[in-house]
N, CA, C and O atoms as a GROMACS GRO file, in nm:
protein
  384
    1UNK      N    1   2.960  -3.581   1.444
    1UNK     CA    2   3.003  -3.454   1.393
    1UNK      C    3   3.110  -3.470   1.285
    1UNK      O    4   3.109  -3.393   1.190
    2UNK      N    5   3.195  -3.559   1.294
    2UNK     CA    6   3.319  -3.562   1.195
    2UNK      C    7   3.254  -3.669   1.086
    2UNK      O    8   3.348  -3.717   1.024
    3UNK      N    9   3.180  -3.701   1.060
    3UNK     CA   10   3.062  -3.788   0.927
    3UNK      C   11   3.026  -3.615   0.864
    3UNK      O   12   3.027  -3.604   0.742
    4UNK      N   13   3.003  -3.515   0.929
    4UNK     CA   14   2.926  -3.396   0.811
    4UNK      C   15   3.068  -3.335   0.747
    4UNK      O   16   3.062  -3.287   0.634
    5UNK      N   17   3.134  -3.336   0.783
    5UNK     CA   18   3.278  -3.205   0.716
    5UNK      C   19   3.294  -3.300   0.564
    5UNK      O   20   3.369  -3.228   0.499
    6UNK      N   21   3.276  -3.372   0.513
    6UNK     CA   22   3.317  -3.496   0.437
    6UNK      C   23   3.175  -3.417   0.346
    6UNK      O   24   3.195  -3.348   0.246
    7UNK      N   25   3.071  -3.436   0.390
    7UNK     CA   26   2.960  -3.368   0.285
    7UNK      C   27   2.912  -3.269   0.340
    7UNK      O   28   2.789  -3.276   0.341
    8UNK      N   29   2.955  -3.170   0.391
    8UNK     CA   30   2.959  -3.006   0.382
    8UNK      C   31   3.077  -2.999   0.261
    8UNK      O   32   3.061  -2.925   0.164
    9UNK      N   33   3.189  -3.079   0.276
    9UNK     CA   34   3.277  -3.048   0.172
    9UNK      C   35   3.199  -3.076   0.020
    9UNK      O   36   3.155  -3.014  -0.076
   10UNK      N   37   3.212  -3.201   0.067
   10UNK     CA   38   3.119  -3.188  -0.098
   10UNK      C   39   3.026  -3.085  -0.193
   10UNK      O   40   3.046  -3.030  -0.302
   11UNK      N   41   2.937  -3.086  -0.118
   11UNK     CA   42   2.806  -3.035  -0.103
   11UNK      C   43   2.906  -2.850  -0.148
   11UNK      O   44   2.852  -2.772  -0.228
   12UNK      N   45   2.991  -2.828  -0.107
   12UNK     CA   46   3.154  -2.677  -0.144
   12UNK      C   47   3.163  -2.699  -0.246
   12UNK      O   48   3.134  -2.622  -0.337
   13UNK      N   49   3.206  -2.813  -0.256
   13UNK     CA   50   3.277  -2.839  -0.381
   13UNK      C   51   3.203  -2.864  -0.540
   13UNK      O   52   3.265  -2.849  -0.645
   14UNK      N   53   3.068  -2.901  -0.530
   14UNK     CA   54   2.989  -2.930  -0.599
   14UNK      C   55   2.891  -2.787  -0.666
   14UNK      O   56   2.859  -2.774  -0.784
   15UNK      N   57   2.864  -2.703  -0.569
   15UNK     CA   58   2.838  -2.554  -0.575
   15UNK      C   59   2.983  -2.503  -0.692
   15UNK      O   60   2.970  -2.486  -0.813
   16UNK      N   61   3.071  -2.493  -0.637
   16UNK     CA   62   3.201  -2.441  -0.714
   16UNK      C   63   3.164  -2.499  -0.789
   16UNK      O   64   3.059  -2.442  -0.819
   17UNK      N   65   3.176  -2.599  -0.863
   17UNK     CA   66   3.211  -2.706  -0.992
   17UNK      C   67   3.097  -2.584  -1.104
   17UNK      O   68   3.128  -2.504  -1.192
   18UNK      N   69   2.954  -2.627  -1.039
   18UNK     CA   70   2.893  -2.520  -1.115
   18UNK      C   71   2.900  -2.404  -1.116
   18UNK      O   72   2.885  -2.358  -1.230
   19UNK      N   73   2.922  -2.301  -1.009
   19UNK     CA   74   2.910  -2.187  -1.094
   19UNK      C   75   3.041  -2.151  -1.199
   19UNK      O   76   3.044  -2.054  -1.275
   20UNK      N   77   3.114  -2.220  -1.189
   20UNK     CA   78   3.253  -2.191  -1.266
   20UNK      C   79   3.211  -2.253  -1.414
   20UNK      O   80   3.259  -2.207  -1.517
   21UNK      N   81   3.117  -2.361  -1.412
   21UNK     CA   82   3.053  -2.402  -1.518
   21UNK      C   83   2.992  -2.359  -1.604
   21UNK      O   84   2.981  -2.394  -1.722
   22UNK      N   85   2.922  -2.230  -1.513
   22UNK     CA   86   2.778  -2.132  -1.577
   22UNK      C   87   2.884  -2.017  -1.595
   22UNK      O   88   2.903  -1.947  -1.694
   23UNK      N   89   2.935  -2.017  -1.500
   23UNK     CA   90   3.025  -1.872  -1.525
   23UNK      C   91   3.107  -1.869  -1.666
   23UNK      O   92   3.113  -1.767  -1.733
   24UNK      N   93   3.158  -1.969  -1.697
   24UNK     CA   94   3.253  -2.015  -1.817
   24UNK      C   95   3.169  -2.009  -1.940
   24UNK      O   96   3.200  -1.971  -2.053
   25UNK      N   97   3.028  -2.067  -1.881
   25UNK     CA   98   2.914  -2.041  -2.062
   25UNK      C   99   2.836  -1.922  -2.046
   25UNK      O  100   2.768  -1.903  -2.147
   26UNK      N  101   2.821  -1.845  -1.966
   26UNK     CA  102   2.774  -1.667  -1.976
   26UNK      C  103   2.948  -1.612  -2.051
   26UNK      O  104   2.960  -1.528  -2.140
   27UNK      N  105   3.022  -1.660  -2.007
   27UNK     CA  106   3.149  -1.586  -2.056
   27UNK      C  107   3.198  -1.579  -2.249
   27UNK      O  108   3.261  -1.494  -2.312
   28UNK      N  109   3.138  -1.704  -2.290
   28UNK     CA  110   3.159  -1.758  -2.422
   28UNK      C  111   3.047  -1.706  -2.480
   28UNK      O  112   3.066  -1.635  -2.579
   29UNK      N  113   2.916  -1.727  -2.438
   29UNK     CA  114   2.794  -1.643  -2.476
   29UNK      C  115   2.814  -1.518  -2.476
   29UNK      O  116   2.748  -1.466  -2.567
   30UNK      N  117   2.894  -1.420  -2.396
   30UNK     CA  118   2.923  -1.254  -2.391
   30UNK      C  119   3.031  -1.264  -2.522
   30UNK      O  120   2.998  -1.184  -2.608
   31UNK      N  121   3.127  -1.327  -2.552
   31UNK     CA  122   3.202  -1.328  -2.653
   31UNK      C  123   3.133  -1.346  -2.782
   31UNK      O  124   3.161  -1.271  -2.876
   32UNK      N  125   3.032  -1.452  -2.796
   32UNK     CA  126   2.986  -1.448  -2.942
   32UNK      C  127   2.877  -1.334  -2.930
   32UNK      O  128   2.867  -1.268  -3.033
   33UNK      N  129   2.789  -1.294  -2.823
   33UNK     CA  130   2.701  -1.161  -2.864
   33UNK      C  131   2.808  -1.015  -2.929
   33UNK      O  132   2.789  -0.919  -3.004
   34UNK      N  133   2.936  -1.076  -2.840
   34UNK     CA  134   2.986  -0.893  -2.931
   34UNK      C  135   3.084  -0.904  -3.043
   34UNK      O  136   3.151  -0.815  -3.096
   35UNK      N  137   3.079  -1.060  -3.074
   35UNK     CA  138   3.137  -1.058  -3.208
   35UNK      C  139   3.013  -1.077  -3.344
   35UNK      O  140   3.045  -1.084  -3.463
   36UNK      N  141   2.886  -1.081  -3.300
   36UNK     CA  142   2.751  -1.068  -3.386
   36UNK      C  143   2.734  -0.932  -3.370
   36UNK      O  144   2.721  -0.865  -3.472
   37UNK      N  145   2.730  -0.871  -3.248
   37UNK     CA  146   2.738  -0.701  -3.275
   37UNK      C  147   2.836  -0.641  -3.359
   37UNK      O  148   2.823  -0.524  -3.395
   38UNK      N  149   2.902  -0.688  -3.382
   38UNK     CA  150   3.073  -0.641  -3.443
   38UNK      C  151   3.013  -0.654  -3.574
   38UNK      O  152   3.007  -0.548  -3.635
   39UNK      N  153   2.957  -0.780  -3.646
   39UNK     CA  154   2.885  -0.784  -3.769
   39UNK      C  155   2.797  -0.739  -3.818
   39UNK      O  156   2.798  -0.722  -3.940
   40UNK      N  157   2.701  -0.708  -3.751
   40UNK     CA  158   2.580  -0.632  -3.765
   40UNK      C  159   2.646  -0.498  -3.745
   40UNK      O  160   2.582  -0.414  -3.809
   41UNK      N  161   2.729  -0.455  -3.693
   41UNK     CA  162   2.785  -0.298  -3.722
   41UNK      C  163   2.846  -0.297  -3.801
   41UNK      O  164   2.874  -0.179  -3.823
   42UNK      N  165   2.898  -0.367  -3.878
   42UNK     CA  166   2.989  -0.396  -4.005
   42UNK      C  167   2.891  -0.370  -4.139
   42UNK      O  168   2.908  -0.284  -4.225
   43UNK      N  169   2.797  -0.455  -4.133
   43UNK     CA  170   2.688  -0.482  -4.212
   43UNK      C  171   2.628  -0.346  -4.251
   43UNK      O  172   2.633  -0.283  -4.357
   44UNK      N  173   2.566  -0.320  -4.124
   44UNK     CA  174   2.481  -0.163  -4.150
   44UNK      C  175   2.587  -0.034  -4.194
   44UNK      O  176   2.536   0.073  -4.229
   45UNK      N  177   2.741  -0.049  -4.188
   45UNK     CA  178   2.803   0.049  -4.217
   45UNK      C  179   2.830   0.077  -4.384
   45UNK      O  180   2.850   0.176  -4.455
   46UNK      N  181   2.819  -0.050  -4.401
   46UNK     CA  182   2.844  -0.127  -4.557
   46UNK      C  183   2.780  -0.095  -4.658
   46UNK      O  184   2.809  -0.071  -4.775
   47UNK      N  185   2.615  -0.098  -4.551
   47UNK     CA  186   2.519  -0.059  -4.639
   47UNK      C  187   2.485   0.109  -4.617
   47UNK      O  188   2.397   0.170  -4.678
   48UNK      N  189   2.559   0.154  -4.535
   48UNK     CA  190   2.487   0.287  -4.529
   48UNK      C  191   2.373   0.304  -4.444
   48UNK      O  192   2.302   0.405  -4.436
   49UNK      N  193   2.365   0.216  -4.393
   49UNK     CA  194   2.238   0.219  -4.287
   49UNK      C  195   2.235   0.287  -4.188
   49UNK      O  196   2.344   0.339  -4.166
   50UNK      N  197   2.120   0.324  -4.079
   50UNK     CA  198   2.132   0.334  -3.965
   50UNK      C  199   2.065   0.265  -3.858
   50UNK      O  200   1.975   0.187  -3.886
   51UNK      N  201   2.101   0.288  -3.725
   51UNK     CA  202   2.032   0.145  -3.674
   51UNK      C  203   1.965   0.261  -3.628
   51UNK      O  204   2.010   0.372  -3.599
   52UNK      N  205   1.813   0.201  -3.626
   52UNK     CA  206   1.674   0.331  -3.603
   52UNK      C  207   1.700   0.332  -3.437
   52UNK      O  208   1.764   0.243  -3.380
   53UNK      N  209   1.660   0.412  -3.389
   53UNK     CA  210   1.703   0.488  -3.275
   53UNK      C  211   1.613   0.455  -3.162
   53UNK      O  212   1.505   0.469  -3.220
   54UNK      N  213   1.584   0.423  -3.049
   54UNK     CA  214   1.500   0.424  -2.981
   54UNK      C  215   1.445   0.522  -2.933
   54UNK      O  216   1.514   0.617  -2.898
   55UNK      N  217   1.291   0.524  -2.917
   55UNK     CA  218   1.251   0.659  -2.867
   55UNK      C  219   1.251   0.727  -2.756
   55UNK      O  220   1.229   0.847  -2.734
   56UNK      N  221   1.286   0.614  -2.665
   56UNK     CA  222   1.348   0.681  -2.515
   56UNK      C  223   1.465   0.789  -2.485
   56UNK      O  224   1.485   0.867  -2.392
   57UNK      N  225   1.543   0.755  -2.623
   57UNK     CA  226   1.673   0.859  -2.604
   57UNK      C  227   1.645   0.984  -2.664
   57UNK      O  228   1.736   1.066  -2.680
   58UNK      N  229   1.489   1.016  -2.710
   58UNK     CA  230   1.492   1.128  -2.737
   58UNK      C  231   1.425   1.205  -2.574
   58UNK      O  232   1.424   1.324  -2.542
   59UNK      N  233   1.389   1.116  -2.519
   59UNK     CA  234   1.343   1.145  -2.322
   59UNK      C  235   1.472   1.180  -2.258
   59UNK      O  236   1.493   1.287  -2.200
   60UNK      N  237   1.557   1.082  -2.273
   60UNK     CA  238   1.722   1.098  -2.235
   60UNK      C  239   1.769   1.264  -2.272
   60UNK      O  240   1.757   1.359  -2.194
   61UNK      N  241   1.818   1.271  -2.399
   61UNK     CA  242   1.831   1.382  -2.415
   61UNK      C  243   1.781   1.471  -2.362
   61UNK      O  244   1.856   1.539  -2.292
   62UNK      N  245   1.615   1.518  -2.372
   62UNK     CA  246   1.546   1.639  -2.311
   62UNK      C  247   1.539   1.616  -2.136
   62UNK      O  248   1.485   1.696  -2.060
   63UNK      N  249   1.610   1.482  -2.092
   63UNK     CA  250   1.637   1.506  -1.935
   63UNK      C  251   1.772   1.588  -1.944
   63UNK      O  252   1.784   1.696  -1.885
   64UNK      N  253   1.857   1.540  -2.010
   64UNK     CA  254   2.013   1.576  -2.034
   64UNK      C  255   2.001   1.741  -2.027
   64UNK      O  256   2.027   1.814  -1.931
   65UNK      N  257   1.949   1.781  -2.177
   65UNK     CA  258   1.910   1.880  -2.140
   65UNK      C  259   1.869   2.021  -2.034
   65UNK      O  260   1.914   2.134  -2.017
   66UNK      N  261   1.768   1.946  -1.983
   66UNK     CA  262   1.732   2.019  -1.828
   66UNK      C  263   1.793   2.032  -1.765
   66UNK      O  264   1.794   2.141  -1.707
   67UNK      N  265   1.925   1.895  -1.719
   67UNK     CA  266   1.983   1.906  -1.591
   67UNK      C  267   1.972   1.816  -1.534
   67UNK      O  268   2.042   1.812  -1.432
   68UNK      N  269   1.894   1.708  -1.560
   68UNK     CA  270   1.849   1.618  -1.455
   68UNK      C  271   1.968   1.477  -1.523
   68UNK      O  272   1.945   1.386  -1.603
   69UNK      N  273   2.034   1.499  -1.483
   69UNK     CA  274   2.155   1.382  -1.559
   69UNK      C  275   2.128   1.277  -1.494
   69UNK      O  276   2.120   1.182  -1.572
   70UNK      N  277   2.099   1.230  -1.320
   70UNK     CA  278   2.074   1.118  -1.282
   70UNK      C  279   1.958   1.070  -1.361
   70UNK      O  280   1.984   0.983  -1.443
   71UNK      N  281   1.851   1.104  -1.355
   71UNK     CA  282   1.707   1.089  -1.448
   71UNK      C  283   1.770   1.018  -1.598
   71UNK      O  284   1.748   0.898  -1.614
   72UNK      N  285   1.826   1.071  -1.676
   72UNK     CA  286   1.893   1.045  -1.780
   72UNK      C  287   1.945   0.980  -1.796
   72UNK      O  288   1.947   0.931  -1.909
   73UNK      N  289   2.045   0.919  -1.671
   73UNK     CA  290   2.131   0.844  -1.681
   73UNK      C  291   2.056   0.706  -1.644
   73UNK      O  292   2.088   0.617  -1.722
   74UNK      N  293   1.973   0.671  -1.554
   74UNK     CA  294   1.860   0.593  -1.479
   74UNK      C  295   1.795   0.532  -1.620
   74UNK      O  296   1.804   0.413  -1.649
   75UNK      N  297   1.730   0.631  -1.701
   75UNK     CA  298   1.686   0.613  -1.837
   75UNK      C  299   1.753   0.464  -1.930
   75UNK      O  300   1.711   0.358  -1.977
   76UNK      N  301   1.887   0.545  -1.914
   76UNK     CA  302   1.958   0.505  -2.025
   76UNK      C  303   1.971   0.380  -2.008
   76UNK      O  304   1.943   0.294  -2.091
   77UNK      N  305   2.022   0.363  -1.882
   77UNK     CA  306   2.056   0.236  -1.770
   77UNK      C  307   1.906   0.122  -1.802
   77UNK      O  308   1.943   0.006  -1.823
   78UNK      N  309   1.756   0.142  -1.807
   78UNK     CA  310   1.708   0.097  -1.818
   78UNK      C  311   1.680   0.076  -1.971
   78UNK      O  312   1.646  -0.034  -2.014
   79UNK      N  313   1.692   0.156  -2.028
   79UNK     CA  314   1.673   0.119  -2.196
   79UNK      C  315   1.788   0.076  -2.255
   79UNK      O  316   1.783   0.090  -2.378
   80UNK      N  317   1.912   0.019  -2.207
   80UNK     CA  318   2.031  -0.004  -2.266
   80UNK      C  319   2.052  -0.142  -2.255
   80UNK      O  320   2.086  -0.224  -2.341
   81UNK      N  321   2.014  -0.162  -2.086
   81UNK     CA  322   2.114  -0.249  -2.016
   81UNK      C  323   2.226  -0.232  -1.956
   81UNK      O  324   2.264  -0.332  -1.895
   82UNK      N  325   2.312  -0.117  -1.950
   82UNK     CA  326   2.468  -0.079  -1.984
   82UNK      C  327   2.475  -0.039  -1.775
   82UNK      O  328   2.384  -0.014  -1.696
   83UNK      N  329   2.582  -0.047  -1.759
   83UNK     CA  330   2.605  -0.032  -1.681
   83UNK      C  331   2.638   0.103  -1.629
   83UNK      O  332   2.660   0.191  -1.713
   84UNK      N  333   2.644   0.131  -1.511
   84UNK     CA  334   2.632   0.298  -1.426
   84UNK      C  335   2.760   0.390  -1.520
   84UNK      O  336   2.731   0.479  -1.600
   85UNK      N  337   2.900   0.345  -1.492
   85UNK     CA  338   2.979   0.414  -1.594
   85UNK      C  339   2.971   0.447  -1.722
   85UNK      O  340   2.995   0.554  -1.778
   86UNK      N  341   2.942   0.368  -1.753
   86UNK     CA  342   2.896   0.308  -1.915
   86UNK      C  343   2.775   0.405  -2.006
   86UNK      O  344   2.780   0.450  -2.120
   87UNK      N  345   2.640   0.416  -1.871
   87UNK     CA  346   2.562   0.516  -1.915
   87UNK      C  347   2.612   0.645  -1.931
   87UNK      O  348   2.611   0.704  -2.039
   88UNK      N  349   2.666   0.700  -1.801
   88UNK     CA  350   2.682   0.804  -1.781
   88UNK      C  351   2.749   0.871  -1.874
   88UNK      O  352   2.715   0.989  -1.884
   89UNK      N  353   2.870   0.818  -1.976
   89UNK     CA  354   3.018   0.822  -2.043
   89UNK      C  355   2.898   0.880  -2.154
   89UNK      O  356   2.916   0.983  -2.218
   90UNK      N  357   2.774   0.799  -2.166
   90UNK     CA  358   2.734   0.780  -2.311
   90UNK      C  359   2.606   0.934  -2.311
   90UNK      O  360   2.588   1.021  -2.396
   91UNK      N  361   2.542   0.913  -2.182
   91UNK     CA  362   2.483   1.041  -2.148
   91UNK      C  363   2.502   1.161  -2.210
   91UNK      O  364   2.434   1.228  -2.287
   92UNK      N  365   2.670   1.181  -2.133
   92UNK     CA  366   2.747   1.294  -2.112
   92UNK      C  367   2.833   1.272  -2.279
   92UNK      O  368   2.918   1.360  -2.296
   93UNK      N  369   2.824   1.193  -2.373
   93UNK     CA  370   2.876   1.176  -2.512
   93UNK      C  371   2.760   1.274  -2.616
   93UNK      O  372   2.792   1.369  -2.688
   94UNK      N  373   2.601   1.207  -2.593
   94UNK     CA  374   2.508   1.282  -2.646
   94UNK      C  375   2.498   1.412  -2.591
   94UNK      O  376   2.395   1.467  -2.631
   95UNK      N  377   2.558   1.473  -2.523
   95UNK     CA  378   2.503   1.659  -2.465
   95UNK      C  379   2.596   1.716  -2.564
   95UNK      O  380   2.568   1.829  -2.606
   96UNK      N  381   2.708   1.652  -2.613
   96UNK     CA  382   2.800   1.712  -2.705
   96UNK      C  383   2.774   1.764  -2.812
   96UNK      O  384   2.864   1.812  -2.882
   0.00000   0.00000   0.00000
């Protein structure tokens, strides 16, 4: 019994090593995606552009609309990516 605590530890310690590993390069990868978003919003402002719209948020809206804000918000959540607060803020931004 006292031969496994020695590699159960390990076996702890080796788990940690990586996710702090992966965790550290999703973290640097989230930093350069929103400093390329930062440019590309820079870019299209420069030029006068707009970034073409997806057609789901015209579904969003006419849920918004109705009433059905979870529906809308569910929507958004799936056509965004964005998270539950995040939708909702942006939901309840377009009824304005």
């Amino acid at each position: 019994m006292d031969y496994l605590l020695p590699g159960i530890a390990l076996v702890a310690l080796s788990i940690a090593t990586v996710v702090s590993s992966v965790d550290r390069r999703s973290k640097a990868v989230d930093r350069r995606l929103k400093r390329l978003e930062h440019k590309v919003d820079l870019l299209l402002e420069h030029f006068g552009a707009a970034e073409p719209e997806d057609p789901a948020f015209k579904e969003i809206d006419a849920l918004a609309r109705e009433g059905k804000m979870i529906q809308a918000i569910k929507l958004h959540r799936e056509t965004t990516g964005s998270g539950l607060a995040e939708a909702k803020e942006e939901v309840e931004r377009r009824m304005r």
